[in-house]
C-alpha positions in Angstrom: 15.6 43.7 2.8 16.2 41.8 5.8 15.3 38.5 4.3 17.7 39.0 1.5 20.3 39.5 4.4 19.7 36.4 6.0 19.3 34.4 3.1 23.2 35.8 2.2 24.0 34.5 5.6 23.0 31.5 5.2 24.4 30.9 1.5 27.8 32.4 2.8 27.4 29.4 6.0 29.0 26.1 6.2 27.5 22.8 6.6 29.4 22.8 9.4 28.0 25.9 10.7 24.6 24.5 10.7 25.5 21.7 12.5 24.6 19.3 9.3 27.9 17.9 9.1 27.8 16.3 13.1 24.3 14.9 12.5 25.4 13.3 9.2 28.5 11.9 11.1 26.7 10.7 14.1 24.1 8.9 11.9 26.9 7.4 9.9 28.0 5.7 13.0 25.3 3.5 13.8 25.9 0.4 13.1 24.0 -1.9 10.9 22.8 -5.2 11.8 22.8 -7.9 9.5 20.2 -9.1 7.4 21.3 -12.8 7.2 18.3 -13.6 10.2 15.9 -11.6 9.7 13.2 -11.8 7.4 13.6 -15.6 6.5 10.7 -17.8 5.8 11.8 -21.1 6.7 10.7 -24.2 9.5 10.9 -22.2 11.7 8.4 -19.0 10.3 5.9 -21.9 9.6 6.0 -23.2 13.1 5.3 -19.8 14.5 2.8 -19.3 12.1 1.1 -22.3 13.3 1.3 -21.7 17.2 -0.2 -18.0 16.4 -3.0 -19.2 14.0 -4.0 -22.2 17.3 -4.1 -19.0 19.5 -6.3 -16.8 16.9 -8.4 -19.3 15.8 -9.4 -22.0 18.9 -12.0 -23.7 16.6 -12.0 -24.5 13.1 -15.9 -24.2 12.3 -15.9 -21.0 15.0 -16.8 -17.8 14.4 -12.8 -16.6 14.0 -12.0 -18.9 11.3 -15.1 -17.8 9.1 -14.0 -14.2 9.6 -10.5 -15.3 8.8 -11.9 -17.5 5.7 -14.4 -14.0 4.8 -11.9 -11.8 5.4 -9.5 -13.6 2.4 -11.8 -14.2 0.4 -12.7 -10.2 0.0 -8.7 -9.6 -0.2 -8.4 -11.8 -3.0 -11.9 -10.2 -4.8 -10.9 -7.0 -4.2 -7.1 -7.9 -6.1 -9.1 -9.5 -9.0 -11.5 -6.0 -8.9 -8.6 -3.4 -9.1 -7.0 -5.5 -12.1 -10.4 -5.1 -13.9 -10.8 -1.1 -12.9 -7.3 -0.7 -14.5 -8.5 -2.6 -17.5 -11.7 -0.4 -17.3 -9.8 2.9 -17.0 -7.0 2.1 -19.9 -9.9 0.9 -22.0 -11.5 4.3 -21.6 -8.7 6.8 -21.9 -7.7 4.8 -25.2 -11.5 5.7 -26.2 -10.8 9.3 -25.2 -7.5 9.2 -27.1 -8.9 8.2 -30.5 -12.0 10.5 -30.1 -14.8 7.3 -30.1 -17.6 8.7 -28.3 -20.0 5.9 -29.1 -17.2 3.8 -27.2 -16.4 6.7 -24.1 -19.9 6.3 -22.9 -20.2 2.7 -23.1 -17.0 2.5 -20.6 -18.3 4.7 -18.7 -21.3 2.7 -18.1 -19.1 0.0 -17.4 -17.2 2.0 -14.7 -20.6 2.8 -13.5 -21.9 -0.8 -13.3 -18.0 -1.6 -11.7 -18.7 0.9 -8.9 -21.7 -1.2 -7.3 -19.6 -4.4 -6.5 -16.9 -2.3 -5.8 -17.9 -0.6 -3.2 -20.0 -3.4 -1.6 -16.3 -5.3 -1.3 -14.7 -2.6 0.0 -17.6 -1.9 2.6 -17.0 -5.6 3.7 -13.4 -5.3 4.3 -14.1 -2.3 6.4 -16.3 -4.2 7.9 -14.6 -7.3 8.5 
């Protein structure tokens, strides 16, 4: 009973009342700033880029820049792996959808296979 009383309460309110029309004006006066400067990859993005990668990586053939080369190389294997899992997976619900059993398990042998390297990537990315 009670509950149904304050839930009338609170139908019968304002916005106002709950203070939701202030917070919604206040936020509507901060102002913007402009997007024109930020975000821009330009001269100037590339010169930073190089002053940050001298300080991160001191020596080419050190151990930094083989993490760095390691570390893309797994990014870029584990891209080309999730386009191949989504391949995997569509392949096997289109087996599911027409009913092919014969075909079912032989994806799933695939996704099983797929799950080896897999997981070995992602285990080096943690790792790295």
């Amino acid at each position: 009973m009670g509950a149904v009383a304050i839930i009338a309460l609170l139908w019968g309110s304002t916005s106002e009342d709950r203070g939701m029309k202030s917070a919604y004006k206040r936020n509507m006066d901060i102002k913007v700033k402009s997007k024109r400067n930020s975000g821009n990859v330009d001269k100037a993005f590339f010169d930073k880029l190089k002053k940050f990668i001298a300080v991160v990586v001191p020596d080419k053939g050190g151990r930094e820049a083989k993490y760095l080369v390691i570390l893309g190389l797994l990014v870029i294997l584990r891209t080309y792996m999730s386009i191949l899992l989504s391949d995997i997976n569509g392949k096997l619900v289109k087996s599911i959808v027409k009913q092919d059993f014969k075909k079912f398990l032989h994806k799933i042998l695939n996704l099983l296979l797929f799950s080896i390297p897999s997981s070995a990537v992602n285990s080096g990315l943690d790792y790295f």
